[in-house]
The first five atom37 places (N, CA, C, CB, O) and aatype in JSON, in Angstrom:
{
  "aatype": [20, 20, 20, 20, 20, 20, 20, 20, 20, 20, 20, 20, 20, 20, 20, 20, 20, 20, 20, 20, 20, 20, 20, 20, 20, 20, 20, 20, 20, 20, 20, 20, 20, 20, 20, 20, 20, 20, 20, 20, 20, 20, 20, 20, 20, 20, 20, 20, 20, 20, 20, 20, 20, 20, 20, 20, 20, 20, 20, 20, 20, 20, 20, 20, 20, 20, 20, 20, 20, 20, 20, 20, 20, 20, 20, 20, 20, 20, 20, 20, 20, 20, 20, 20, 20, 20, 20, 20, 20, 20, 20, 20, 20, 20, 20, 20, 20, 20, 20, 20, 20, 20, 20, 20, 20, 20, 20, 20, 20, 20, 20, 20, 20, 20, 20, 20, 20, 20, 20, 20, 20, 20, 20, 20, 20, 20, 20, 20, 20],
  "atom_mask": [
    [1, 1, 1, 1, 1],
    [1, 1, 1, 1, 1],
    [1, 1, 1, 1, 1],
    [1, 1, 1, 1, 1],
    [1, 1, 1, 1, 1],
    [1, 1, 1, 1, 1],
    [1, 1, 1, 1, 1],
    [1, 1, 1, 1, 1],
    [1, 1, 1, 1, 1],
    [1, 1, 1, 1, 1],
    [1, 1, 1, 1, 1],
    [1, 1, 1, 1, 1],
    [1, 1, 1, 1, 1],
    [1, 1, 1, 1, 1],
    [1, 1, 1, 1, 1],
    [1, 1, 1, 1, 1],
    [1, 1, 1, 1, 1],
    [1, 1, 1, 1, 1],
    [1, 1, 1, 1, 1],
    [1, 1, 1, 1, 1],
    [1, 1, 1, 1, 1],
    [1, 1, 1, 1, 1],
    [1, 1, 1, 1, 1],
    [1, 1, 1, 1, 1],
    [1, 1, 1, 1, 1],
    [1, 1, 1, 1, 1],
    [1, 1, 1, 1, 1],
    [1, 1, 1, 1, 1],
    [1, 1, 1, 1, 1],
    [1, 1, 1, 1, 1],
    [1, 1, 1, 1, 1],
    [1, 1, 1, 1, 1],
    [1, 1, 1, 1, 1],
    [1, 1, 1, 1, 1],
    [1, 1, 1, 1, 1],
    [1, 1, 1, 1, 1],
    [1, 1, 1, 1, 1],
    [1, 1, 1, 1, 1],
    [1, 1, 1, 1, 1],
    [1, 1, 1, 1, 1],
    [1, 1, 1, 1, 1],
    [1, 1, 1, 1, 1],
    [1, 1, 1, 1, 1],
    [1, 1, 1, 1, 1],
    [1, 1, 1, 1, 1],
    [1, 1, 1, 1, 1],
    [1, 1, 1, 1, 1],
    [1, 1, 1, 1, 1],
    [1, 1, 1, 1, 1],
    [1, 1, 1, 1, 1],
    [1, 1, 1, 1, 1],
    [1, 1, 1, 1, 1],
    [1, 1, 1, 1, 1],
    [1, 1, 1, 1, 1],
    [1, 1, 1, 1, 1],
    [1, 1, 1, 1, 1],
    [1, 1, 1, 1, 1],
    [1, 1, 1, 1, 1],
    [1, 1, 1, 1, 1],
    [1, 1, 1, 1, 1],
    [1, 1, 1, 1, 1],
    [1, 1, 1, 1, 1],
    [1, 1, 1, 1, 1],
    [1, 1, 1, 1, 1],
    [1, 1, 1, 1, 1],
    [1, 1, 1, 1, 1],
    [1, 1, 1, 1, 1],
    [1, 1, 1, 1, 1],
    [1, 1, 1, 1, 1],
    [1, 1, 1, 1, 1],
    [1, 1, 1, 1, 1],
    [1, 1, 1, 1, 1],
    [1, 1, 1, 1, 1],
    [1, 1, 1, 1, 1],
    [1, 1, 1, 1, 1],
    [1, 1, 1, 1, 1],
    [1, 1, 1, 1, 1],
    [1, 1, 1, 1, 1],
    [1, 1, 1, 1, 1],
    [1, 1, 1, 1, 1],
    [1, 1, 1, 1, 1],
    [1, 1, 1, 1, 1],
    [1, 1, 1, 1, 1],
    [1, 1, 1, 1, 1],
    [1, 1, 1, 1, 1],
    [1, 1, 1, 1, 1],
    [1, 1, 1, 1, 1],
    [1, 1, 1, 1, 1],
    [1, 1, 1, 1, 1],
    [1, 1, 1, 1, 1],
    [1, 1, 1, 1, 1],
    [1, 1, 1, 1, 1],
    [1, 1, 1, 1, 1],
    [1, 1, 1, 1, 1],
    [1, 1, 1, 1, 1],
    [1, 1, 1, 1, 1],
    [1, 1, 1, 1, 1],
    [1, 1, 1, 1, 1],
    [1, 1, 1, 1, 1],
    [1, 1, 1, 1, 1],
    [1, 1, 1, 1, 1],
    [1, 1, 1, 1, 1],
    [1, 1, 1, 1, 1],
    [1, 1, 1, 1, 1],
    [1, 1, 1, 1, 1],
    [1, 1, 1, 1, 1],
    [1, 1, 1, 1, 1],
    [1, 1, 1, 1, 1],
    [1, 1, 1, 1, 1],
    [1, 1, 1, 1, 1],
    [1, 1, 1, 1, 1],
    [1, 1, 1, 1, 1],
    [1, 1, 1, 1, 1],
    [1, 1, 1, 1, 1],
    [1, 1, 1, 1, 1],
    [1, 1, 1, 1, 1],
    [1, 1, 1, 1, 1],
    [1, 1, 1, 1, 1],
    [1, 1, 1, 1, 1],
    [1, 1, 1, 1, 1],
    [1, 1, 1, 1, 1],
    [1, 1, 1, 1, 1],
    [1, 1, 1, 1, 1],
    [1, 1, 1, 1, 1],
    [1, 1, 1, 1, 1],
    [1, 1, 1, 1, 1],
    [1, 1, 1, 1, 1],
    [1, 1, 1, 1, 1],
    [1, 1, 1, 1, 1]
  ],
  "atom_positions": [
    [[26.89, -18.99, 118.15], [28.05, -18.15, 118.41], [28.35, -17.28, 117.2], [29.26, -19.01, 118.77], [28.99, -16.25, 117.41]],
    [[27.84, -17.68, 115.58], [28.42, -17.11, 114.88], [27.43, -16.02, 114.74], [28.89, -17.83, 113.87], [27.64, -15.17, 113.88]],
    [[26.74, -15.97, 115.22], [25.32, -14.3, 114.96], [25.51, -14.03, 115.85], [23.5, -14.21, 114.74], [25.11, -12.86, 115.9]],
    [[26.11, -14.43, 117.25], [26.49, -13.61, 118.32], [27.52, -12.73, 117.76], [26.97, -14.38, 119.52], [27.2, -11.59, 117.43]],
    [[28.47, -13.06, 117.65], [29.85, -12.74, 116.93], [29.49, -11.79, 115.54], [30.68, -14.35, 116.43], [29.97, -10.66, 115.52]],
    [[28.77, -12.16, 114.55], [28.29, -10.95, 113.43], [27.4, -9.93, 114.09], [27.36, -11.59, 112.1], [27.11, -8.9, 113.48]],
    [[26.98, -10.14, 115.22], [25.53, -8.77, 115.88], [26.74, -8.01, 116.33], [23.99, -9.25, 117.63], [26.92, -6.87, 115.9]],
    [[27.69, -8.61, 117.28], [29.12, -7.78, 117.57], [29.57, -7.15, 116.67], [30.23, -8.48, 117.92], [30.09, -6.03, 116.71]],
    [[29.43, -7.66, 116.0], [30.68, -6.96, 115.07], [31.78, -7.42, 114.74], [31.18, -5.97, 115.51], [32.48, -6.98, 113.82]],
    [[32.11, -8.7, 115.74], [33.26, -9.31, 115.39], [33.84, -10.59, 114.15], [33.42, -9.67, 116.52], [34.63, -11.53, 114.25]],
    [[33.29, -10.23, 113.41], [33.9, -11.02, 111.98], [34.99, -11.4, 111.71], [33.86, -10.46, 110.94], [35.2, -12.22, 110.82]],
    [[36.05, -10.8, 112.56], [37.06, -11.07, 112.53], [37.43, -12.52, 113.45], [37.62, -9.88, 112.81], [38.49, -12.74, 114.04]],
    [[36.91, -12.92, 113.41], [37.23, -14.62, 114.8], [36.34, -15.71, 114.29], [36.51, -14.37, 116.95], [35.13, -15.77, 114.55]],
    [[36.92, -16.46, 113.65], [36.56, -18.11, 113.27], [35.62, -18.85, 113.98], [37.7, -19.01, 113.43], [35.97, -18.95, 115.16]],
    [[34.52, -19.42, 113.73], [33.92, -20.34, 114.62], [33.63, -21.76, 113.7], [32.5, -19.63, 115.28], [32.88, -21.79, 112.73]],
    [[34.52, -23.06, 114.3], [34.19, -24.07, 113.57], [33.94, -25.24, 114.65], [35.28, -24.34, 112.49], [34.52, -25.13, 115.73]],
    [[33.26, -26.14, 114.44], [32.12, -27.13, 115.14], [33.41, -28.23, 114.58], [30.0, -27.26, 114.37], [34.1, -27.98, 113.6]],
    [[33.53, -29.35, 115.34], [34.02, -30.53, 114.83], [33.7, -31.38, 115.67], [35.31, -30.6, 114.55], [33.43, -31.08, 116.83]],
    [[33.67, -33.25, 114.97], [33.53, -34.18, 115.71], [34.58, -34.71, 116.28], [32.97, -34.92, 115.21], [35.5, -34.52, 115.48]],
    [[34.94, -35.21, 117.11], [35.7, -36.24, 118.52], [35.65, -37.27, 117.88], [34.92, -36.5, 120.16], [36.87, -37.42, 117.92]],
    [[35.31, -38.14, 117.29], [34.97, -39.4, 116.89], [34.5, -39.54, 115.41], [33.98, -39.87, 117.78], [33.71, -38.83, 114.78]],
    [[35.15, -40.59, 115.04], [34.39, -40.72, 113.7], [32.83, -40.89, 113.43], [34.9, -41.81, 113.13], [32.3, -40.19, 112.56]],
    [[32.22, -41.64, 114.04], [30.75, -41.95, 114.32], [29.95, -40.79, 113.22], [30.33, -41.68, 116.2], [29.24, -41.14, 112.29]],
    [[30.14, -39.93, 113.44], [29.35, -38.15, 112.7], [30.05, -38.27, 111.58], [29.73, -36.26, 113.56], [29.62, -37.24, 111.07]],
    [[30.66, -38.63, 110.93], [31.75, -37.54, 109.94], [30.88, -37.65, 108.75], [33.65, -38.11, 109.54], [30.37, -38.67, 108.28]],
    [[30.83, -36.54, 108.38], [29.95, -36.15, 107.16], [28.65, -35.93, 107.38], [29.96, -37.08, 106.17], [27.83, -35.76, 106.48]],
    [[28.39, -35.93, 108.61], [26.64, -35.67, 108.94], [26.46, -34.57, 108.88], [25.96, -36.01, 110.26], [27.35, -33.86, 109.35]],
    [[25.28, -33.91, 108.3], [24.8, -32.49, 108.78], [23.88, -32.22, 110.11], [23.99, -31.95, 107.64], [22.9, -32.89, 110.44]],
    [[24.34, -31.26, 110.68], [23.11, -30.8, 111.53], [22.12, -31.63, 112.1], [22.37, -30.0, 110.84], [21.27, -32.09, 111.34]],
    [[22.09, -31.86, 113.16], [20.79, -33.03, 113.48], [19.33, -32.14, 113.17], [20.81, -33.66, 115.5], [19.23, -30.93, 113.38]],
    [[18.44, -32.83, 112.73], [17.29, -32.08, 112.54], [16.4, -31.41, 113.55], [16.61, -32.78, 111.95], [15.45, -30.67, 113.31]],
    [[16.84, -31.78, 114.65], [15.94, -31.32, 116.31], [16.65, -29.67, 116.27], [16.63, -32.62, 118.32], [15.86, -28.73, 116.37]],
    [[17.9, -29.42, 116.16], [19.07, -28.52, 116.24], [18.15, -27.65, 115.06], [20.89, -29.24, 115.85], [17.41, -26.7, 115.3]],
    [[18.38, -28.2, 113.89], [17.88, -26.97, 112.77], [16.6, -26.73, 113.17], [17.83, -27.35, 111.09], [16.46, -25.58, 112.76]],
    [[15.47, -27.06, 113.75], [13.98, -26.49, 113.84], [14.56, -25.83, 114.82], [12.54, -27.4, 114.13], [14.8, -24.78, 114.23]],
    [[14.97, -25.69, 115.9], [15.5, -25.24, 117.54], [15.64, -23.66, 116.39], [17.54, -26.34, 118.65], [14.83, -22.74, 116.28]],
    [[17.23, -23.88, 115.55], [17.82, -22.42, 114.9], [16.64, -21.97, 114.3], [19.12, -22.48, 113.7], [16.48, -20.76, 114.48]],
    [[15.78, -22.51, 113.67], [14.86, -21.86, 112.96], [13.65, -20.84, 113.48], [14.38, -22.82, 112.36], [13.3, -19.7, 113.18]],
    [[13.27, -21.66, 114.26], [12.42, -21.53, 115.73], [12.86, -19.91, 115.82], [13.09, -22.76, 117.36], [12.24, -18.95, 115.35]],
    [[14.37, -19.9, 116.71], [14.71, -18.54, 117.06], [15.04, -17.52, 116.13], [15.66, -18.57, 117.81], [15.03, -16.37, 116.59]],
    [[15.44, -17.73, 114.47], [15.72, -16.95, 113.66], [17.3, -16.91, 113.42], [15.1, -15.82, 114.03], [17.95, -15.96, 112.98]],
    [[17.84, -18.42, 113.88], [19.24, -17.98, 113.62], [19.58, -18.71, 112.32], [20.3, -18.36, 114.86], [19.31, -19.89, 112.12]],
    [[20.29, -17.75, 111.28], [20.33, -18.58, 110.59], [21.79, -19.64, 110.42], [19.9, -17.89, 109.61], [22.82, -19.45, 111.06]],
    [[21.59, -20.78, 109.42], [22.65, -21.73, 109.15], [22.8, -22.1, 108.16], [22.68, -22.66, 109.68], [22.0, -21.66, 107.34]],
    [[23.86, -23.07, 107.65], [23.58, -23.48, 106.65], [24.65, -25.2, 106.36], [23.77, -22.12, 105.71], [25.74, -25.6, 106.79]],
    [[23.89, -25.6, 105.69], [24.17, -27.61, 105.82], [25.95, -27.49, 105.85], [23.4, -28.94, 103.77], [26.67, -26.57, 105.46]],
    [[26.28, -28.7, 106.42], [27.38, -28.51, 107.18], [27.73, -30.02, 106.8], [27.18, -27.99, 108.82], [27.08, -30.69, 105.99]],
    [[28.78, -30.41, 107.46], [29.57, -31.63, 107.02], [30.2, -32.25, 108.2], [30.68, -31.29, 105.98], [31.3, -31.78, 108.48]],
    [[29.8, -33.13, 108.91], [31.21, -32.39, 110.12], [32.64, -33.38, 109.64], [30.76, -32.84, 112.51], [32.68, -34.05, 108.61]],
    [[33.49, -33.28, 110.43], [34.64, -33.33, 110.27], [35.57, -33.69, 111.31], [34.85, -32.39, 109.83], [35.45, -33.08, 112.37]],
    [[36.63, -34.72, 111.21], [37.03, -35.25, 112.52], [38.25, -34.11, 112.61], [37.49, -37.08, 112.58], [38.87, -33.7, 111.63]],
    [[38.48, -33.64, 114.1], [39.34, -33.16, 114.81], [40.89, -33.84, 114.87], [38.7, -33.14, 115.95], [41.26, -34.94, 115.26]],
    [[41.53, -32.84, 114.39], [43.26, -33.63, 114.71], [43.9, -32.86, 115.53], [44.41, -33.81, 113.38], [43.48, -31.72, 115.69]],
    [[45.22, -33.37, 116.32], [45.81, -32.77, 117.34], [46.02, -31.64, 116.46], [47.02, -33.46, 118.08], [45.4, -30.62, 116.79]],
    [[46.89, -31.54, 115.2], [47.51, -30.67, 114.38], [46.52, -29.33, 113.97], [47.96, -31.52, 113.14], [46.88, -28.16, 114.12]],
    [[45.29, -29.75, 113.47], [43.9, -28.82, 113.22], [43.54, -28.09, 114.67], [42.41, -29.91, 112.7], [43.41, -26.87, 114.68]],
    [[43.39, -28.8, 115.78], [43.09, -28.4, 117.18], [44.36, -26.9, 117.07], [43.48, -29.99, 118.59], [43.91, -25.76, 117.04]],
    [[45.7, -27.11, 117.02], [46.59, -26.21, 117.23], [46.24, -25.35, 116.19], [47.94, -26.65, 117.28], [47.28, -24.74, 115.96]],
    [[45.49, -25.01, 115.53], [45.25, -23.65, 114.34], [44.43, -23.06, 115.04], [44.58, -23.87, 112.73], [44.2, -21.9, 114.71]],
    [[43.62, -23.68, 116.41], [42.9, -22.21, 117.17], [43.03, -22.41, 118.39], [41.28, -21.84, 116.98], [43.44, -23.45, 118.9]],
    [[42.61, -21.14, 119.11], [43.13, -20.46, 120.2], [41.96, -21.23, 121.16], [43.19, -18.62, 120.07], [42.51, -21.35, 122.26]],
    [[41.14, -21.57, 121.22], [40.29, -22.19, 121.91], [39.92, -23.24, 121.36], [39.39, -21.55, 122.2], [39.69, -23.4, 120.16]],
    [[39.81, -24.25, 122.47], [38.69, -25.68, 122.28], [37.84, -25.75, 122.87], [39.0, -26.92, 122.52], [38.23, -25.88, 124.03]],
    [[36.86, -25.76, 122.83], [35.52, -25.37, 123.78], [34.9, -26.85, 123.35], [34.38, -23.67, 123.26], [35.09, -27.5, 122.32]],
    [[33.97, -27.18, 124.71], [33.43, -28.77, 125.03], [32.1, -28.66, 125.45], [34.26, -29.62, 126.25], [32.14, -28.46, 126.67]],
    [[31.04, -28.69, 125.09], [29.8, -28.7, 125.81], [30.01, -29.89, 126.74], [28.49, -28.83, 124.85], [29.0, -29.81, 127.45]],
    [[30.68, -30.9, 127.15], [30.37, -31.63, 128.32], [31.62, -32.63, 128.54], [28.94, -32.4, 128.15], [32.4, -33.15, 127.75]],
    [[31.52, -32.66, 129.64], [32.91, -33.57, 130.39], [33.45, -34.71, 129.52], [32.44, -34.42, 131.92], [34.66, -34.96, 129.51]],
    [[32.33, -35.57, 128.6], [33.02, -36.6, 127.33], [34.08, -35.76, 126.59], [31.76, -37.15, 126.04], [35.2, -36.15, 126.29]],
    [[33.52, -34.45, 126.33], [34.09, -33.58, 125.36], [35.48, -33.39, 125.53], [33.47, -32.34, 125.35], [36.43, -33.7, 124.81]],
    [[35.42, -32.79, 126.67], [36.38, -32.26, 127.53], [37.54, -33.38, 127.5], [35.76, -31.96, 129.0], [38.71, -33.2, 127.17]],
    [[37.11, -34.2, 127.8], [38.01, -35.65, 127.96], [38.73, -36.2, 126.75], [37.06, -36.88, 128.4], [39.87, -36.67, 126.69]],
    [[37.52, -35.99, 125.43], [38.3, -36.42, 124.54], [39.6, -35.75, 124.04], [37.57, -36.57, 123.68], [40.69, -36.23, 123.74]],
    [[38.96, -33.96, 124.05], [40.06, -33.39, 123.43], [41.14, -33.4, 124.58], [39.72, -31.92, 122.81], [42.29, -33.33, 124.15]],
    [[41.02, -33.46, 125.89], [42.51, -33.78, 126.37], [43.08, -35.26, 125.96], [42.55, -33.69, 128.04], [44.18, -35.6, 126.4]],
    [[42.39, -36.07, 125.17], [43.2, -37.35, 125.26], [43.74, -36.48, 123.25], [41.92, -39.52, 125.58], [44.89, -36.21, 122.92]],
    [[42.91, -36.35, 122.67], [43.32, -35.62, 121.36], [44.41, -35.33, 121.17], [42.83, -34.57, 121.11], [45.23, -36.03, 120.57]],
    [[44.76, -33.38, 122.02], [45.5, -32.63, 121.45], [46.98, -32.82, 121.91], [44.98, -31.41, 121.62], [47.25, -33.32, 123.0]],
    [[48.07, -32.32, 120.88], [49.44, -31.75, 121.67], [49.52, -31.44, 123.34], [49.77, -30.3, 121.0], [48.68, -30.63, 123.73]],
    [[50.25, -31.88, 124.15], [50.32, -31.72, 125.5], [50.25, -29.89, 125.71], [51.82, -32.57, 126.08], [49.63, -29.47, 126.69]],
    [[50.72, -29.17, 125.05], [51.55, -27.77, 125.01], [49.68, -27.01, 124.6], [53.36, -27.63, 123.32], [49.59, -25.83, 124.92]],
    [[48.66, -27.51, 124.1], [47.3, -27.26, 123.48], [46.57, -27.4, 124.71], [46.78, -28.29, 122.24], [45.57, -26.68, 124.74]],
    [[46.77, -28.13, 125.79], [45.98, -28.27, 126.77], [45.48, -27.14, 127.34], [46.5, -28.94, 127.59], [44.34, -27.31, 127.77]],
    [[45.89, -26.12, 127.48], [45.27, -24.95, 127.93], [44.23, -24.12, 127.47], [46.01, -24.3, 128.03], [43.55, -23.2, 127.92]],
    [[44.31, -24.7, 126.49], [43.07, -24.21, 125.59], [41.7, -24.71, 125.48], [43.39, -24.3, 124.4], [40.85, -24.27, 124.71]],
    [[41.57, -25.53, 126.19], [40.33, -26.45, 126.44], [39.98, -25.8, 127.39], [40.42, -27.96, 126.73], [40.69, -25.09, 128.1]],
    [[38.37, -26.07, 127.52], [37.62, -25.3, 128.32], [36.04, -25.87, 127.89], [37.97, -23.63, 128.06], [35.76, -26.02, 126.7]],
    [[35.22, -26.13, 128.81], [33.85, -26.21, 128.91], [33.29, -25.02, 128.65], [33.43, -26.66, 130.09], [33.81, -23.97, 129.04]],
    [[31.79, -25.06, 127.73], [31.68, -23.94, 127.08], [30.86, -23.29, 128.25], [31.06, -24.05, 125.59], [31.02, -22.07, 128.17]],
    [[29.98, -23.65, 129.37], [29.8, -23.78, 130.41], [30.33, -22.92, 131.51], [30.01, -24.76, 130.47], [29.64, -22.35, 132.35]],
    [[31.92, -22.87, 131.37], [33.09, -22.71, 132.49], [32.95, -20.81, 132.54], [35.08, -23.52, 131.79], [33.15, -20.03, 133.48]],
    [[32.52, -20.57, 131.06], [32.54, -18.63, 131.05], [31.48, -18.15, 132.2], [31.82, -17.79, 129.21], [31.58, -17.18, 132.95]],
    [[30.26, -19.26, 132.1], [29.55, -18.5, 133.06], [29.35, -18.82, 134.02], [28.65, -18.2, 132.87], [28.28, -18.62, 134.61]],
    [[30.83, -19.7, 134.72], [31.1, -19.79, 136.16], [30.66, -20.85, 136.5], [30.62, -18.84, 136.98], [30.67, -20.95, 137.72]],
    [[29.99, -22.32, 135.64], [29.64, -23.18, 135.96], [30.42, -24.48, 135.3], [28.46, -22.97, 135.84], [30.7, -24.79, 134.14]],
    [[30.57, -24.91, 136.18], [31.46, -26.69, 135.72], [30.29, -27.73, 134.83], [31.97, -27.93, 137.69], [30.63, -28.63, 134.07]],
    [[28.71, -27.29, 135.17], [27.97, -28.56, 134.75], [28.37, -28.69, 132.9], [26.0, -28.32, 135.17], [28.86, -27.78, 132.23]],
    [[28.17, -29.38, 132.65], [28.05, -30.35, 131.23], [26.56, -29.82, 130.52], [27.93, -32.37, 131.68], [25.55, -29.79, 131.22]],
    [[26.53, -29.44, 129.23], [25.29, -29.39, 128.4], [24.64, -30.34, 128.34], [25.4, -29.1, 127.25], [25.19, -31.27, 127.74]],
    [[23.56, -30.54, 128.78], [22.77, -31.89, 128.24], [23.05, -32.25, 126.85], [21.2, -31.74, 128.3], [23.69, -31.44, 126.18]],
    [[22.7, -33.26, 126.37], [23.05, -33.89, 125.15], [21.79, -34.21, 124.32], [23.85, -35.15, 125.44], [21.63, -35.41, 124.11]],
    [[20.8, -33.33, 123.77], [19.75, -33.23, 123.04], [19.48, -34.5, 122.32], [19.88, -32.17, 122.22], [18.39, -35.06, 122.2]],
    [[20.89, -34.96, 121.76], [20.48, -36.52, 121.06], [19.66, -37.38, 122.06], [21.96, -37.52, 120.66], [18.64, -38.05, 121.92]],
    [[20.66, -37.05, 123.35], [19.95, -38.23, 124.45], [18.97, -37.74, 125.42], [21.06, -38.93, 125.44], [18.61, -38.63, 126.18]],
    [[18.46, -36.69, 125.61], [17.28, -35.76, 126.15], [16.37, -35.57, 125.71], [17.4, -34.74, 126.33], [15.32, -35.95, 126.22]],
    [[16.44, -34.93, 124.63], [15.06, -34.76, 123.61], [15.02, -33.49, 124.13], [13.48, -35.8, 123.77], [13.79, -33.42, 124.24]],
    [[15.29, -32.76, 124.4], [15.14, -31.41, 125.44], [16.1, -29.9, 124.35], [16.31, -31.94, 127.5], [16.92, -29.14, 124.86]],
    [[15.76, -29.85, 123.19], [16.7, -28.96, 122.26], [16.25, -27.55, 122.83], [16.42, -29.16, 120.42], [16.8, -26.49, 122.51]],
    [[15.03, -27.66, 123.84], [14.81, -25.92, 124.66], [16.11, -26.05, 125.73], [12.83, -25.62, 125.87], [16.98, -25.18, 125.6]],
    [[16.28, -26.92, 126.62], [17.36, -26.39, 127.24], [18.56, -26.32, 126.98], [17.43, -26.73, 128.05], [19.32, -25.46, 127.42]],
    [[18.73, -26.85, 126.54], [20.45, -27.27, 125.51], [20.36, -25.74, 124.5], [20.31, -29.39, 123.97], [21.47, -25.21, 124.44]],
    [[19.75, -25.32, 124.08], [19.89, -24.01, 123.03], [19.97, -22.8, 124.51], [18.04, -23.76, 121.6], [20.76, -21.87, 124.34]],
    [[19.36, -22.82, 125.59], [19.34, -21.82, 126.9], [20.6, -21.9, 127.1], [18.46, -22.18, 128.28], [21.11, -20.81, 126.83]],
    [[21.89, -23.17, 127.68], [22.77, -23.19, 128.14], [23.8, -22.91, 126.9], [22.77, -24.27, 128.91], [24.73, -22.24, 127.34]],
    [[23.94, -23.15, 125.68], [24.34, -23.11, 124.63], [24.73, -21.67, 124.55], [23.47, -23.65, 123.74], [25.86, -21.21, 124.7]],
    [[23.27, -20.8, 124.22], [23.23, -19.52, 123.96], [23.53, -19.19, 125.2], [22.06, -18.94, 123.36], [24.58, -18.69, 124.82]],
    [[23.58, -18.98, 126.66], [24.35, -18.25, 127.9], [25.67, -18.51, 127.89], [23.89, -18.66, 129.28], [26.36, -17.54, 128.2]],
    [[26.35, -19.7, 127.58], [27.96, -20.04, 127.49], [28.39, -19.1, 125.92], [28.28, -22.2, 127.33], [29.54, -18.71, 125.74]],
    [[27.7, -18.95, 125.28], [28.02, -18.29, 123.9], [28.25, -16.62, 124.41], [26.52, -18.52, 122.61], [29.24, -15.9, 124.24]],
    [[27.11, -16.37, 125.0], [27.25, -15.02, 125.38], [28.42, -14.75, 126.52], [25.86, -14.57, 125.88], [29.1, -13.77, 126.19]],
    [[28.71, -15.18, 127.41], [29.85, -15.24, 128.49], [30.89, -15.14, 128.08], [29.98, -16.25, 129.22], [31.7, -14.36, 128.58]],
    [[31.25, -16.16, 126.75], [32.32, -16.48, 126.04], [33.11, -15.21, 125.05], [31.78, -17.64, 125.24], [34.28, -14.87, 124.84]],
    [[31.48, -14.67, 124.5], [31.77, -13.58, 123.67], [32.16, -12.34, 124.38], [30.67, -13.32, 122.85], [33.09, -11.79, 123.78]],
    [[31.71, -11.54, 125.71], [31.88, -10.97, 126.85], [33.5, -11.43, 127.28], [30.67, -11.43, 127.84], [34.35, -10.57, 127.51]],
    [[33.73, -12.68, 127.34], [35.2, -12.63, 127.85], [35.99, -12.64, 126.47], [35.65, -14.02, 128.92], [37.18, -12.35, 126.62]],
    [[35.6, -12.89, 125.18], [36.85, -12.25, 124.38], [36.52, -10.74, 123.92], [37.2, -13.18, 122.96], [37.31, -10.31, 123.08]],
    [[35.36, -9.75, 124.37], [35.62, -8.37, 124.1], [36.17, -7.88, 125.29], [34.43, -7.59, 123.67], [36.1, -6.65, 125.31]],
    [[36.62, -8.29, 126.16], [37.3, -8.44, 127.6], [38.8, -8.18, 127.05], [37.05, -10.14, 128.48], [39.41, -7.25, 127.56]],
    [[39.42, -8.93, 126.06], [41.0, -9.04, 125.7], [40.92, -7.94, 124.65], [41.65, -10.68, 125.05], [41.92, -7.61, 124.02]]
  ]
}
């Protein structure tokens, strides 16, 4: 999303990744994910992740979920009044299904296809506003 967003032009709009669960915190990047970015030429760089709070959730305008766990957690997560802001990353291009989960697939070609089409939909509906 974030070289979607710099090819736009739009620099102006935040994109930050966080974990649901403690389980991750402090992990970088799974290594299937970085050959996948590399593969296509996108670049990245080592990362940390970081657990999600109701309070952090309310500093942006969207919560986006690659899959129904997701979805679930951050409605059990955020402020009641934040709920509207959740959304499957999925939902832009008119589809309810869930991203596969590459940890548990092994499949980082389709998960980067649905990834990158919900990225693009997403970016299309905020040059839309």
């Amino acid at each position: 999303m974030k070289k979607l967003l710099s090819d736009a032009g739009r620099d102006d709009i935040k994109v930050e990744s966080a974990a649901l669960h403690t389980d991750e915190i402090g992990s970088d990047i799974h290594y299937g994910t970085r050959a996948k970015l590399k593969e296509m030429g996108i670049p990245f760089a080592p990362r940390a992740a970081w657990l999600l709070t109701a309070a952090k959730a309310r500093e942006y305008d969207f919560l986006i979920g690659m899959d129904s766990y997701n979805i679930a957690d951050l409605k059990r997560l955020v402020f009641p009044e934040d709920l509207p802001k959740i959304r499957s990353l999925l939902s832009y291009t008119g589809s309810e299904r869930s991203i596969a989960d590459p940890w548990y697939t092994g499949n980082f070609d389709e998960t980067y296809d649905d990834v990158l089409a919900g990225c693009k939909a997403l970016l299309t509906n905020l040059s839309l506003k």
